[in-house]
C-alpha positions as CSV (number, residue, x, y, z in Angstrom):
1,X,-58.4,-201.8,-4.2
2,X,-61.6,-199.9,-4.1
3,X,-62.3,-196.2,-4.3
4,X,-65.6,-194.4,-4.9
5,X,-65.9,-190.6,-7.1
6,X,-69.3,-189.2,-6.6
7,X,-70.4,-186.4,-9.4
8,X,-73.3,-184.1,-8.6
9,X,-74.6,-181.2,-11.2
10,X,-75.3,-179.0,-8.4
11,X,-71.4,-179.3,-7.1
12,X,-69.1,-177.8,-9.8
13,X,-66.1,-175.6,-9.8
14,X,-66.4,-173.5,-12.6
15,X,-66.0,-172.9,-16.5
16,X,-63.0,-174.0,-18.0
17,X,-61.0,-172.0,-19.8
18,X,-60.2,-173.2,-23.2
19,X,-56.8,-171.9,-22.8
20,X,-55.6,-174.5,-20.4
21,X,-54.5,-176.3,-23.1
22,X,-52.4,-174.2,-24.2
23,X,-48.6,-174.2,-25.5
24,X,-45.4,-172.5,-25.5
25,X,-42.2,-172.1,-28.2
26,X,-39.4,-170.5,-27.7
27,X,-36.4,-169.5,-29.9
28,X,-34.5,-172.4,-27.6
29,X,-32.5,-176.0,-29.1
30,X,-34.9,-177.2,-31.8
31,X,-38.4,-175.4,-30.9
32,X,-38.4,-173.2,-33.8
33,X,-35.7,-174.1,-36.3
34,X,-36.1,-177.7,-37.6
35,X,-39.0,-177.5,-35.2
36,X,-41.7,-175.7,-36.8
37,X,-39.7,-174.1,-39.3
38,X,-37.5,-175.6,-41.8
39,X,-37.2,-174.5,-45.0
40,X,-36.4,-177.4,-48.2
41,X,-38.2,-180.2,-45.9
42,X,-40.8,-182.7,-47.9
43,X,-43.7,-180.9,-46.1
44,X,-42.7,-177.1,-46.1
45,X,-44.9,-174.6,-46.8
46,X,-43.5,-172.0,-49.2
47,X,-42.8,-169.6,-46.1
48,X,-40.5,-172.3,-44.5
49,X,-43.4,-173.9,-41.8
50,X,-43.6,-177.9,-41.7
51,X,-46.7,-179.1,-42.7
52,X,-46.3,-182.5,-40.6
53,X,-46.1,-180.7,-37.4
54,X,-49.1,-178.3,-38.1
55,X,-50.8,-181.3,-38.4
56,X,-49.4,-182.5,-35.2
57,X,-50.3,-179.4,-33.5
58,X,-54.2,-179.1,-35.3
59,X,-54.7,-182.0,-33.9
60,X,-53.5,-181.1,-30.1
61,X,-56.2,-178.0,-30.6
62,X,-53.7,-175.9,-28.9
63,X,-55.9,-172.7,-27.9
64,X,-52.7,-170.3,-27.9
65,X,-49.0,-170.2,-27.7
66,X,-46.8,-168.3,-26.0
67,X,-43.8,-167.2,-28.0
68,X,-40.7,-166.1,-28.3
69,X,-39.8,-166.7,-24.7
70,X,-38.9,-167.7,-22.1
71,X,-35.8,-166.6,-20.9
72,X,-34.9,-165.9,-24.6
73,X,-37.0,-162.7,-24.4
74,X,-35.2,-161.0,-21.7
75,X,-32.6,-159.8,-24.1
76,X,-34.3,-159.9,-27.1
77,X,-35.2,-157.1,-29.5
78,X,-38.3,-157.8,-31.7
79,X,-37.5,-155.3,-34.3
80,X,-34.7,-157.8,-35.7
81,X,-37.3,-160.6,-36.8
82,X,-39.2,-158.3,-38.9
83,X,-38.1,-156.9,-42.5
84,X,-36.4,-159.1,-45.3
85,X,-34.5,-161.9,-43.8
86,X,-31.7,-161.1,-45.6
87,X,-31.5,-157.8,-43.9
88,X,-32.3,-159.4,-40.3
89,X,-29.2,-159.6,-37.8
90,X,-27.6,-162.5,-36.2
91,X,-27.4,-161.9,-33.1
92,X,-26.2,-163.8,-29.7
93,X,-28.8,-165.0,-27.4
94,X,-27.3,-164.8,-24.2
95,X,-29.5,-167.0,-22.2
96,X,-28.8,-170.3,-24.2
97,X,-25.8,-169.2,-25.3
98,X,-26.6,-169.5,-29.1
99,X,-27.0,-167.5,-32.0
100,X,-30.2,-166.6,-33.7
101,X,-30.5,-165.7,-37.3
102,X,-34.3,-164.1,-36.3
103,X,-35.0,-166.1,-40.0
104,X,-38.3,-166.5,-37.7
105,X,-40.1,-163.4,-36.5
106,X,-43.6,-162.3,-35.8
107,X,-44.7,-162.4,-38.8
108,X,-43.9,-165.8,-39.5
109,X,-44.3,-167.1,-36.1
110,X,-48.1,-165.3,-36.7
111,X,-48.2,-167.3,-40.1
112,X,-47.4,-170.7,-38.7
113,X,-49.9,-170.0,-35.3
114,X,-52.9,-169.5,-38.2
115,X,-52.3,-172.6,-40.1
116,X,-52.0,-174.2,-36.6
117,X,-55.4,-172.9,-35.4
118,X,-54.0,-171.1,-32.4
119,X,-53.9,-167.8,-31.1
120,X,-50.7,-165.8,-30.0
121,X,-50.0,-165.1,-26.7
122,X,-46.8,-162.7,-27.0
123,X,-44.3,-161.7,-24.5
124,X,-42.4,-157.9,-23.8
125,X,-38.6,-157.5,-23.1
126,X,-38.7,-156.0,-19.9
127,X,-35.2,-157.5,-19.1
128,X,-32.4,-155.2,-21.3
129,X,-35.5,-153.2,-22.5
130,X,-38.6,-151.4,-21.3
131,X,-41.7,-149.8,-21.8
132,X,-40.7,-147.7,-24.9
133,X,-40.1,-151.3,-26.8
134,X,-43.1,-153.3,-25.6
135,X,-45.3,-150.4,-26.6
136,X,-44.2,-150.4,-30.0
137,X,-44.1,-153.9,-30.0
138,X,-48.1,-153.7,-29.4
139,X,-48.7,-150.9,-31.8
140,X,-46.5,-152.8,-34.7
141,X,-48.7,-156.1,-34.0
142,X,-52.1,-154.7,-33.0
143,X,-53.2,-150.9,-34.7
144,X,-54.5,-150.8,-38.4
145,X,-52.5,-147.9,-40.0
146,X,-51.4,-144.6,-40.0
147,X,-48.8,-144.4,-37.0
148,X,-44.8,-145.4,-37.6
149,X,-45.5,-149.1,-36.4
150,X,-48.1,-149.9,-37.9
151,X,-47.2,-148.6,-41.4
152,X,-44.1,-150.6,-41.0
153,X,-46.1,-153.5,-40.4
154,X,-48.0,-152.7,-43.8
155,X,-44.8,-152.7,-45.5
156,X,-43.6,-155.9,-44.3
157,X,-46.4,-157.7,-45.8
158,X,-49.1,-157.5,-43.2
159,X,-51.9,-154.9,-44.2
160,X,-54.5,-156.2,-41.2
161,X,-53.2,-156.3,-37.4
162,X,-53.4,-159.3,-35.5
163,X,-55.2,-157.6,-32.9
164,X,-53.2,-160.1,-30.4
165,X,-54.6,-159.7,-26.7
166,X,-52.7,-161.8,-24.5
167,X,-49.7,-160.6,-23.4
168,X,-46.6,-161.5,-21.0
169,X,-45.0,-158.7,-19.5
170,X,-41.8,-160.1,-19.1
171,X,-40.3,-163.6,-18.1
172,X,-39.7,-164.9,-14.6
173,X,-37.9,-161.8,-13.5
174,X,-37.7,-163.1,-10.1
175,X,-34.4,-165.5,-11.6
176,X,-30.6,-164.1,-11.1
177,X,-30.6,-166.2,-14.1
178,X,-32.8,-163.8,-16.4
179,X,-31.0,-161.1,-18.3
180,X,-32.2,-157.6,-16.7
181,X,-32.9,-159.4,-13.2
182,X,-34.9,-157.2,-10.8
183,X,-35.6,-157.1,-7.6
184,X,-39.7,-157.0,-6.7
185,X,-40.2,-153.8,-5.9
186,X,-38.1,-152.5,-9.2
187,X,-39.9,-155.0,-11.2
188,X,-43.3,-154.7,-10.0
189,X,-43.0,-150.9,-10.8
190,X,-42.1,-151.1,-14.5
191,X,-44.4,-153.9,-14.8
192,X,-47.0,-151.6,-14.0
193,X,-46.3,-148.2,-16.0
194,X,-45.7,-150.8,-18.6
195,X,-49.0,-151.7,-18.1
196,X,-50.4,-148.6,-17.9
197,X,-48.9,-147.5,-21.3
198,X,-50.3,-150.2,-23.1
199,X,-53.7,-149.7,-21.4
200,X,-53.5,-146.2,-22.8
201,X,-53.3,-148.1,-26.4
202,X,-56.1,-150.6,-25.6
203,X,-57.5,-151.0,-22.4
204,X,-59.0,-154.3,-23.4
205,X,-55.7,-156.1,-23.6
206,X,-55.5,-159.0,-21.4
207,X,-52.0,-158.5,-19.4
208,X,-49.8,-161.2,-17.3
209,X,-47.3,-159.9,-14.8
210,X,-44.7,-162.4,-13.2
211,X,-45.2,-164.4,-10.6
212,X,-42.4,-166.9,-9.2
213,X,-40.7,-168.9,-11.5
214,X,-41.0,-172.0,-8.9
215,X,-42.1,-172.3,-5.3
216,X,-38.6,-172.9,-3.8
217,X,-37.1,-169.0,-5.1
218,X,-36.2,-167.3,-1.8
219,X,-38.6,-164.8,-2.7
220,X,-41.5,-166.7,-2.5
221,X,-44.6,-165.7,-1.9
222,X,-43.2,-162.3,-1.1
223,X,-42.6,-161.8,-4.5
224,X,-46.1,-162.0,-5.4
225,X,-47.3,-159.7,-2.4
226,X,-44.9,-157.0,-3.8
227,X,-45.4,-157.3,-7.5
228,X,-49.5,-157.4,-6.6
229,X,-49.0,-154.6,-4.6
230,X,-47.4,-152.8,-7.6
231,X,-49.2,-153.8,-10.4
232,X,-52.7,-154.9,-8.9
233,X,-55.3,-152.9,-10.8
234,X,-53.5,-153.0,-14.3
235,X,-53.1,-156.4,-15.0
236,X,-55.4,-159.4,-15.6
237,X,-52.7,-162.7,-14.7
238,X,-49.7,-163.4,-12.6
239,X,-47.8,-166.4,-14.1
240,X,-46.5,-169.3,-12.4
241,X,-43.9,-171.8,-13.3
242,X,-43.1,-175.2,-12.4
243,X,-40.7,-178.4,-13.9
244,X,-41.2,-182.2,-12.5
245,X,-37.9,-183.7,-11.8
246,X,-37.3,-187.8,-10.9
247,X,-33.7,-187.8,-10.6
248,X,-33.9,-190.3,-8.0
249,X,-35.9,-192.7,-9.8
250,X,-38.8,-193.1,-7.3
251,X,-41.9,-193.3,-8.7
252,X,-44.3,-192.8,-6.4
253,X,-42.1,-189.7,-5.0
254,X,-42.3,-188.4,-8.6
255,X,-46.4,-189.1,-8.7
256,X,-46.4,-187.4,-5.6
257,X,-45.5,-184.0,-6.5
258,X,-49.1,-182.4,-8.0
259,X,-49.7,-182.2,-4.3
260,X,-46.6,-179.3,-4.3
261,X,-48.4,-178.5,-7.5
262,X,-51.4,-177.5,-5.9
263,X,-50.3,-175.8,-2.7
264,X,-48.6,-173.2,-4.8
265,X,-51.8,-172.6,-6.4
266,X,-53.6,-172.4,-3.4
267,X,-50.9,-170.5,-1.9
268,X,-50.8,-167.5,-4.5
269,X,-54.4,-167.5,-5.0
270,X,-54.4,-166.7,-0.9
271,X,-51.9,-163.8,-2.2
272,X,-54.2,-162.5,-4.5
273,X,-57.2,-162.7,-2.3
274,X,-54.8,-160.7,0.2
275,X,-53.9,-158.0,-1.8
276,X,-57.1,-157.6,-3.2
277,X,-58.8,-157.2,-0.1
278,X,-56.2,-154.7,1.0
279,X,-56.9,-152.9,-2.1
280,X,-60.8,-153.0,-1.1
281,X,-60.9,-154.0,-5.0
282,X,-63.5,-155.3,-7.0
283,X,-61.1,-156.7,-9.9
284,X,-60.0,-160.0,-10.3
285,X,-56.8,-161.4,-11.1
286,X,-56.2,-165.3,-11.5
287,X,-53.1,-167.3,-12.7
288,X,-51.5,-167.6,-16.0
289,X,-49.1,-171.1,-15.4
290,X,-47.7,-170.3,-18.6
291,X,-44.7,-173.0,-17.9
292,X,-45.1,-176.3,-17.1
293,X,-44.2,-179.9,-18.2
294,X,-41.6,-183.0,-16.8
295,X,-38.0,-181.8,-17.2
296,X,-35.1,-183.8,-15.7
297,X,-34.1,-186.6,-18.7
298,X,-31.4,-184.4,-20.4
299,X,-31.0,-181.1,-18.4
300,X,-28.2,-182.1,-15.9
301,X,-26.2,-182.8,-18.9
302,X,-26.9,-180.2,-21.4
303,X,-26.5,-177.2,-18.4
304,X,-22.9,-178.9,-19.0
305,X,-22.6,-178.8,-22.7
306,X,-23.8,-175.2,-22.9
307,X,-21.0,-173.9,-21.0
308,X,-18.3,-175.4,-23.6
309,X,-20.3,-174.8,-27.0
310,X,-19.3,-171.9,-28.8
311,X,-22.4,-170.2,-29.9
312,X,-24.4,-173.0,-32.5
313,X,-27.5,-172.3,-33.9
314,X,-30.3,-174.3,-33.6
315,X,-28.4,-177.0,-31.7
316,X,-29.8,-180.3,-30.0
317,X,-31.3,-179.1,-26.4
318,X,-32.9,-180.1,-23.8
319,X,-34.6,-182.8,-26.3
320,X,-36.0,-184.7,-23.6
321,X,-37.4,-188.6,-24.3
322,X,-40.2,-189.0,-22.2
323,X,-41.3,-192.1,-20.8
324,X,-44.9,-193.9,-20.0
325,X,-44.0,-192.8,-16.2
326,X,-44.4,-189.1,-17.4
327,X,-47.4,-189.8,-19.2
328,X,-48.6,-190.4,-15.4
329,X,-47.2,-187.3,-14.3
330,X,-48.5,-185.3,-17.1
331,X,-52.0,-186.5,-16.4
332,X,-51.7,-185.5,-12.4
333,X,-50.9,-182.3,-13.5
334,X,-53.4,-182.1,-16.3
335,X,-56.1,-183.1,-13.1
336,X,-54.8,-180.2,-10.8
337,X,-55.5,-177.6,-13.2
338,X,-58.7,-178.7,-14.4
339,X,-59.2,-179.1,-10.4
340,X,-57.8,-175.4,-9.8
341,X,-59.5,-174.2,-12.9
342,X,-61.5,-171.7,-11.1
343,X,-58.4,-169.7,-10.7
344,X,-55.9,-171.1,-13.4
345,X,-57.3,-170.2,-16.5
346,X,-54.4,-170.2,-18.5
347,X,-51.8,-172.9,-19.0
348,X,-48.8,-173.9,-21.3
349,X,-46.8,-176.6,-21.6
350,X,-43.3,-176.0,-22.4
351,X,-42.3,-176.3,-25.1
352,X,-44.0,-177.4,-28.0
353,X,-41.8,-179.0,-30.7
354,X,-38.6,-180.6,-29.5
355,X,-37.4,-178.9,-26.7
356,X,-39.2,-181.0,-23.6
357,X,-41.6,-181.2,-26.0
358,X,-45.1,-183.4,-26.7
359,X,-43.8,-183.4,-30.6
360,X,-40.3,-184.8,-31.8
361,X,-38.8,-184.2,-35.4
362,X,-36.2,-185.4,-37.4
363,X,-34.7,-182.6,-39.5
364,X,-35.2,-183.3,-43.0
365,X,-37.5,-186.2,-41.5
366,X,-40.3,-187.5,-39.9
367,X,-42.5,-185.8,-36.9
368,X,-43.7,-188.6,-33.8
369,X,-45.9,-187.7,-30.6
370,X,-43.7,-188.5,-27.7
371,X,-45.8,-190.6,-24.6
372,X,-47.1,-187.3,-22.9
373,X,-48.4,-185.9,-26.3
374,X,-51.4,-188.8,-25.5
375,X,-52.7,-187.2,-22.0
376,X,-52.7,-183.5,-23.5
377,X,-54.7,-183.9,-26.5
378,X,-57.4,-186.0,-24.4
379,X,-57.6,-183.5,-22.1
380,X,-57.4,-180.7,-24.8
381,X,-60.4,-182.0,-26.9
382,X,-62.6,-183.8,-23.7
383,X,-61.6,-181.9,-20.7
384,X,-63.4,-178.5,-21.6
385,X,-67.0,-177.3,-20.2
386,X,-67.6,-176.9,-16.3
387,X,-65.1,-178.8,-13.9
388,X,-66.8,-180.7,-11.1
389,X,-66.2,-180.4,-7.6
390,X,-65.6,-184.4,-7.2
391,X,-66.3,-186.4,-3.5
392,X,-63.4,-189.2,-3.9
393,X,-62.8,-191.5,-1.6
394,X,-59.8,-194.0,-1.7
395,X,-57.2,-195.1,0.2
396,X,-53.4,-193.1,0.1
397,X,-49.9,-193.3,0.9
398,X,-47.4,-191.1,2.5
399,X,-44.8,-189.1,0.8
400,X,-41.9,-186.8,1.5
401,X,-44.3,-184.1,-0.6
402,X,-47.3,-184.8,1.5
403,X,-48.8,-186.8,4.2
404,X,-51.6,-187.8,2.2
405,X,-51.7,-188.5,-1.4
406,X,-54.6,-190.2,-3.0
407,X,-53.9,-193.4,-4.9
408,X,-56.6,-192.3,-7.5
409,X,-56.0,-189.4,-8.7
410,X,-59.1,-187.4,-10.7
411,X,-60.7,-185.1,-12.3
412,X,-64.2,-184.6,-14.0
413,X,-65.7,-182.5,-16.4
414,X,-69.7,-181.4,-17.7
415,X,-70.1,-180.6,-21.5
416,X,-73.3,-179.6,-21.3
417,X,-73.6,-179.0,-24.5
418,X,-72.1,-182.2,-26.2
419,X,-73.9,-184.4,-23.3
420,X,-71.2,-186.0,-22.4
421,X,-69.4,-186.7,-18.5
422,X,-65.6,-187.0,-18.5
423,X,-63.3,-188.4,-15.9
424,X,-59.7,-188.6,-16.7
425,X,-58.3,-190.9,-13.9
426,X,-54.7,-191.6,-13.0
427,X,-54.1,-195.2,-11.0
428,X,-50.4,-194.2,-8.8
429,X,-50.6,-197.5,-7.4
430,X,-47.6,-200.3,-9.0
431,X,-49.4,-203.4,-7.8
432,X,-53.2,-203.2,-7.2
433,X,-56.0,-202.9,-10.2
434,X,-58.4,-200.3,-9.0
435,X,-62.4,-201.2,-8.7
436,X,-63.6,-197.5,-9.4
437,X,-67.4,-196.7,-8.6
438,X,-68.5,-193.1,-10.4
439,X,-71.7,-192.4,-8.8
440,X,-73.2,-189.4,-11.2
441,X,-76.2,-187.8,-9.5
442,X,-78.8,-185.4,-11.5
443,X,-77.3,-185.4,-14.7
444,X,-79.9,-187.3,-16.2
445,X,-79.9,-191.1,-17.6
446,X,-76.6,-192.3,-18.7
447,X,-76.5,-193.9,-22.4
448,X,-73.4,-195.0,-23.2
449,X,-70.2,-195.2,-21.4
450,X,-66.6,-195.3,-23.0
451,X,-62.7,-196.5,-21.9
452,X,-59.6,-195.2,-23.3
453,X,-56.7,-196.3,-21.2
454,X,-53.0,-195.7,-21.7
455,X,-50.8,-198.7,-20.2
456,X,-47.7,-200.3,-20.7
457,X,-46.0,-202.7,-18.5
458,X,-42.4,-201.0,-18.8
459,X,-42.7,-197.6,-16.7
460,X,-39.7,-196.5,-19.4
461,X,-41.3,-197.5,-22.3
462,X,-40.5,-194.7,-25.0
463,X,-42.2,-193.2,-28.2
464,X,-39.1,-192.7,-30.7
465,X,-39.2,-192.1,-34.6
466,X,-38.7,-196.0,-35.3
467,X,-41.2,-197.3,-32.6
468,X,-43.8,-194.1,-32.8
469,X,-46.1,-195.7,-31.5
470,X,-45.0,-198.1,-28.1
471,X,-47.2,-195.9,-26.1
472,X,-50.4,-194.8,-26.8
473,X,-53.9,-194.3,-26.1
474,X,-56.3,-197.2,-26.8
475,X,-60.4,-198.5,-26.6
476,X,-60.9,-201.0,-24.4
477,X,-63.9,-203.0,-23.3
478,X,-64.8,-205.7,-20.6
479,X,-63.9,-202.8,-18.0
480,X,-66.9,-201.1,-17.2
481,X,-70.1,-201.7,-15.5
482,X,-73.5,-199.8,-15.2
483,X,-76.3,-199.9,-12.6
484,X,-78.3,-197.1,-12.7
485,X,-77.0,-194.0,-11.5
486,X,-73.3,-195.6,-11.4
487,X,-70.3,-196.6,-13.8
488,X,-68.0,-199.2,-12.5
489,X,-64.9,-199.3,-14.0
490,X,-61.2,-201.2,-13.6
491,X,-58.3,-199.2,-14.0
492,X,-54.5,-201.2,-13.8
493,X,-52.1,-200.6,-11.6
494,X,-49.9,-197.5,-12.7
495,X,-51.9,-196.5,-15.7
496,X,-54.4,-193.4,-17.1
497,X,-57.8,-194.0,-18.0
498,X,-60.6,-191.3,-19.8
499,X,-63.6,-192.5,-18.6
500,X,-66.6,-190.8,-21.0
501,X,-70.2,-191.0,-20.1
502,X,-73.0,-190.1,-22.2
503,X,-75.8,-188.5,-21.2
């Protein structure tokens, strides 16, 4: 099979935002305790942080990380993770039905994100709690002295703010699921006074209001309209959600769905263009898809576990084993939003350590990269500069998600800088190899070109803590070609190739 991807410098889509890349814990399963955190392991810091997974997550380069929820922030109260831990409450966590000990709190969660070289990207309670809370929230975390907050901060240990400027107002408030469930209009308005009050504290704070939590909520796209309407000139974001399912085992079905990925991009970003222009506004707002990643391996089951448990802490959830097949999914997705990165400028993959996680750990053990830890950090350190606006042509097949879906699936990015030309490629076809012409035109004289391809014959082929490393990213040679202006390169059936070019 044969399909032709033509670059030009003069046809690009934009900058990419570094924060793409980003990630997500939440005080869910595993994430944080025996996650990141676990005090009397081999590699502990003093303050309780695993040293094996900050080296996991260095070398990610996560940009940010969203924290501490999720749905866990609906009913949380931030004041309970700060103070000596042996004053901090237990309390029950309502949507997880487990208890937290809050042994982890900002200022250890803003420890561990330092010696993880990422920033925080925080979230308010605007479920059981309001605008009074999320404003001292910001003023504890982000104003140097001399107000109640912020003194309290000094006391607790921390005499500098973070000066955090990313944050969530809320978390998918749109769910009957979420604790302190609103309706649009109800929502949108204390999203926005919310909003307000903290641009009255710092008007350069970068603000994220809720968007959908997937595209088949009844409420969608209305919800968007309305919460726009509402919040439109206050915020920066509206954050999108999505989880990749193949319950039915159908592979190209499952490959398939990027396509639903991208309409609901396209589809908000027509919102936002809507209710801007009925504004008659000159401010932009983009999308902050601050949940994403494959989830279907364990969740069926556990959503039946969590109703007879009586309230563990830190128990096994939602530990998902991916597979090579999701490494395929994961670079899709990866593709879309470096496609849609003119109006995505944000991403996280959820969650981090353990919970449908890139990272797996054994408590009082070892830390492993799961499969889809491999097409994140590619993209994460190679995928960053100005995406390109891509001619592909190729042949495709028909799916129940759309009529037309592209057996190559790609992406391609300019570091102008570095010199380098980067195509991260994804081959959905079982059977056929994949002849791939990359015609590059006015970038200049190519040097050098490299291969790394991720392939295994066994579509469930798994990463575990004995066999770390079945699946992984490898150099390989023989595949590529170069006459003049063009690369040619062979790509397997059902794998993921990074195809560098040096300029």
């Amino acid at each position: 099979m044969d399909a032709r991807v033509t670059a030009h410098a003069h046809y690009s889509i934009g900058e990419i935002d570094k924060r793409l890349y980003g990630s997500f814990l939440e005080h869910l399963g595993r994430a944080v305790y025996t996650g990141i955190y676990e005090p009397g392991h081999p590699s502990a810091h003093p303050n309780g942080m695993r040293q094996d997974v900050i080296e996991l997550v260095r070398q990610l380069d996560t940009p940010i990380c969203r924290y501490p929820g999720g749905n866990f922030v609906s009913a949380y109260n931030w004041e309970d993770g700060i103070g000596p831990k042996a004053e901090r409450p237990t309390r029950l966590d309502l949507a997880w039905r487990t208890s937290e000990s809050n042994e982890v709190g900002i200022h250890e969660f803003a420890e561990w994100a330092e010696a993880a070289g990422t920033e925080m990207m925080l979230a308010v309670n605007l479920g059981s709690r309001g605008l009074d809370a999320a404003r001292n929230f910001v003023e504890y975390v982000n104003h140097p002295g001399g107000s109640y907050w912020s003194d309290l901060r000094r006391k607790n240990g921390r005499a500098e703010p973070w000066d955090v400027k990313l944050w969530c107002l809320g978390n998918e408030m749109d769910g009957p699921w979420q604790v302190g469930h609103k309706s649009a209009a109800e929502y949108g308005h204390l999203a926005n006074e919310t909003a307000k009050a903290l641009r009255a504290f710092d008007d350069k704070l970068e603000l994220v209001v809720c968007g959908s939590s997937h595209s088949e909520m009844p409420t969608y796209p209305q919800w968007e309209a309305t919460v726009l309407e509402e919040t439109y000139e206050q915020i920066d974001y509206i954050s999108l959600h999505m989880y990749f399912e193949n319950y039915e085992k159908k592979t190209a079905e499952y490959l398939a769905l990027p396509q639903k990925l991208d309409r609901y991009i396209g589809t908000v970003g027509g919102v936002i263009d809507f209710i801007k222009a009925k504004k008659r506004s000159k401010r932009d707002v983009k999308i902050s898809f601050d949940e994403w990643n494959v989830w279907y391996h364990e969740r069926k089951s556990d959503a039946r576990r969590m109703k007879e448990w009586d309230w563990p802490h830190a128990p096994v959830l939602l530990e998902d084993i991916y597979n090579f097949e999701d490494v395929l999914q994961v670079g899709c997705i990866l593709n879309t939003f470096i496609r849609r990165s003119d109006l995505v400028r944000i991403a996280c993959i959820a969650q981090l350590v353990n919970v449908i996680a890139p990272i797996m750990t054994e408590p009082g053990g070892g830390a492993w990269r799961q499969t889809i830890y491999h097409p994140l950090q590619l993209a994460s350190h190679y995928g960053r500069g100005t995406a390109l606006n891509l001619d592909v042509d190729c042949q495709s097949y028909t799916s129940d998600i759309a009529g037309s879906v592209p057996y190559l699936d790609v992406s391609g990015v300019h570091d102008a800088e570095a010199g380098w030309l980067t195509f991260f490629a994804v081959n959905r076809h079982g059977q056929e190899h994949m002849d791939v012409e990359l015609s590059v035109e006015r970038f200049g004289t190519i040097k050098a070109i490299e291969h790394t391809l991720i392939k295994h014959d066994d579509l469930e082929a798994r990463n575990t803590k004995d066999n770390p490393e079945n699946v992984k990213p490898q150099q390989v040679g023989g595949t590529a070609s170069l006459e003049q202006n063009r690369v040619g390169v062979t790509v397997p059936p059902y794998s993921y190739s990074m195809i560098r070019i040096k300029l």
